[in-house]
N, C-alpha and C positions, 0 to 999 in steps of 0.2 A: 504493500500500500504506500509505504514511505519512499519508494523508487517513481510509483507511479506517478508522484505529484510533480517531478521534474521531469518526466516526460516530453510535457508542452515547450520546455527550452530546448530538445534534440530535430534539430532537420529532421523534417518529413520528406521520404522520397517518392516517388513515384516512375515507373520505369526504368529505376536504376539512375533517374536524375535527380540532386537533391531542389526541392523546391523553392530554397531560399533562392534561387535565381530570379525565377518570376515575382516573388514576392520583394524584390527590389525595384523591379521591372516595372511594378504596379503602380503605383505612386506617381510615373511619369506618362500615363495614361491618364490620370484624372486634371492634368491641367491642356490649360483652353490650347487648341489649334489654330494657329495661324490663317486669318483669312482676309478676303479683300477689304472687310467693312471694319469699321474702328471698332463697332461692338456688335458681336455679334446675336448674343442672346440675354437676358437676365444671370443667369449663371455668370457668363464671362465676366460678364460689370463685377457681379460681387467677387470673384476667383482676382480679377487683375486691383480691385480696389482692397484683398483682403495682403496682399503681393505687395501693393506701394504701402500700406500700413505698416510692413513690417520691414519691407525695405527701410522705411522713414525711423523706426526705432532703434533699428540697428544701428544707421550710419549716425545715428546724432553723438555717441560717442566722439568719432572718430573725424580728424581733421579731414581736407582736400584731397587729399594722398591717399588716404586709406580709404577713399570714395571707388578705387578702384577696382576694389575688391568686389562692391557691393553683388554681382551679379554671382560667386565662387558662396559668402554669405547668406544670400536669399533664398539659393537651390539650397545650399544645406539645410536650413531649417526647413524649408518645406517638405526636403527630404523624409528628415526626422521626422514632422509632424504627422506626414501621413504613415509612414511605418507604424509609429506608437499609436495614432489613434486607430488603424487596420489590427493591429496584434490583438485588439478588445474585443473583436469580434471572434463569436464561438467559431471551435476547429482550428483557428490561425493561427499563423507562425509569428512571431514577432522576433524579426533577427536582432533589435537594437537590447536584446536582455542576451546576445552576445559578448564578452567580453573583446574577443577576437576580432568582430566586427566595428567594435569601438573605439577601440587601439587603431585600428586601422584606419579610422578617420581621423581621430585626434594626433597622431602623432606625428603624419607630415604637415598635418596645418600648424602645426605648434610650432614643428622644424622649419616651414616654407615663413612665418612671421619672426622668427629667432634671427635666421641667415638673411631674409629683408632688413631687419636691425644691424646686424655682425656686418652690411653692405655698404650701409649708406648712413650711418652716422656708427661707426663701431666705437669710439671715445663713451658715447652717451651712454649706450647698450653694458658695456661693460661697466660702466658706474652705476649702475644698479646693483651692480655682485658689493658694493662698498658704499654705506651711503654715507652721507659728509656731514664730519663731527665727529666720526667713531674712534674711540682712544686707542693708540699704539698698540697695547699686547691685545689687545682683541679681534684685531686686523686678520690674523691668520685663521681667526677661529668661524670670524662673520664671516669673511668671504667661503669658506668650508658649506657652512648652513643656506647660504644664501645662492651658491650653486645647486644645492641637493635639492632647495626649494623650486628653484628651478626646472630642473630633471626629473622634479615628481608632478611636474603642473601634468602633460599629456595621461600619466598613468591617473590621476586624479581626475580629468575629464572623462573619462570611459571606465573606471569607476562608479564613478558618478551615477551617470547615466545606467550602467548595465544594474548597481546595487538597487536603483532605485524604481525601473522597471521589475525586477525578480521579486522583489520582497512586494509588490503592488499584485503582480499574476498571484503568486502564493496563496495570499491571501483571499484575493478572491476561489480560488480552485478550494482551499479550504471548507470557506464559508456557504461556498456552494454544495460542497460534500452534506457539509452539516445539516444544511436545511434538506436536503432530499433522504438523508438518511431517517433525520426526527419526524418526517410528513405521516408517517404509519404509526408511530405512536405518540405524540405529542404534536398535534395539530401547531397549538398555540405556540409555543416554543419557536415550530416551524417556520411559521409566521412572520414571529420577530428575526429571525433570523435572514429570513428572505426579503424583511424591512431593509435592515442593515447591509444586507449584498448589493442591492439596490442604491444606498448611500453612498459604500466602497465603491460602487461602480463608477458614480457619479465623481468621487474623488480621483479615483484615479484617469478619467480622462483629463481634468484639470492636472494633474501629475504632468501626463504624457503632453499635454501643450506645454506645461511651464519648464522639465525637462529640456527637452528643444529649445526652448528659448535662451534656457542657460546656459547650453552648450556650446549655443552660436555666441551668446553676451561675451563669457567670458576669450571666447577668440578673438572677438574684437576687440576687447579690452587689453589683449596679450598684443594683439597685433597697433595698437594705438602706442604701448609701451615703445615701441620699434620704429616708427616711422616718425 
């Protein structure tokens, strides 16, 4: 039983293909297609005005220079957003409760805004590892901590993201158990509990937006540091 509840984290395959391929795939099917008129339908309006919304959040961090980004930014989080919010639907895969797959995003944007810094202003970048004021013998020790803090931001972004997706499914796979289990002998119980799955549920799609959100925040925040 205790094996069974992590099941929902292991690739499904089908034909011998694992299905988190399509299931990346998807996400880039739900936004609008290019066509000759400005707007095309209702949907599109609200798809391209929910797009500049968060385009606009993102970039207001970041100076002139890091406006470059915005379009590498916007995909990510949209990315994310629909992944996390598809994983909530029953049967689905959710790859972003990957660890694997989180790293794998976090890590060269972390490195691609690090070596942007280390390029074009490397004096500045570096004075972050030392901030100014720091007394003599402690020099050897802050710069030590304040690289490792460094080195640990990518592993702490997919972290982040994967602990906080798993412990959210759990939970509800949990509480779902419970309520179908107590339905034959404790109506009321049931009940309540199926109250509460209900609320979980509701929380954690506010999770899986606000996730996204901060995964993209704190990139720009990393990559504001640098330019």
């Amino acid at each position: 039983m205790n094996l069974s509840f992590f099941d929902q984290f292991s690739s499904p395959y089908l034909l011998g293909m694992p299905l988190i391929i399509p299931s990346l795939l998807l996400p880039t099917l739900l936004l609008p297609s290019p066509g000759h008129r400005w707007i095309n339908n209702r949907l599109s309006t609200v798809q391209l005005w929910f797009i500049h919304l968060i385009t606009k959040q993102l970039m207001t961090p970041l100076n002139k220079t890091g406006h470059k980004w915005a379009l590498l930014l916007t995909s990510l989080i949209i990315l994310l957003l629909f992944i996390n919010l598809l994983g909530l639907l029953p049967y689905t895969f959710t790859p972003t409760t990957q660890l694997s797959m989180n790293m794998a995003l976090a890590l060269p944007l972390w490195l691609a805004t690090l070596l942007t810094g280390l390029r074009n202003q490397p004096s500045i970048s570096l004075g972050h590892l030392l901030p100014e004021g720091t007394p003599t013998p402690l020099i050897p020790a802050l710069i030590i901590i304040e690289t490792i803090s460094l080195l640990i931001r990518p592993l702490a972004l997919g972290v982040r993201l994967t602990a906080n997706l798993t412990a959210g499914h759990l939970l509800i796979q949990l509480i779902s158990t419970a309520t179908i289990t107590l339905l034959p002998t404790m109506p009321s119980i049931s009940t309540l509990t199926a109250l509460i799955l209900l609320l979980l549920t509701v929380l954690e799609v506010a999770v899986a937006m606000i996730q996204a959100y901060v995964f993209v925040l704190l990139l720009s925040l990393y990559l504001q540091e640098n330019i």
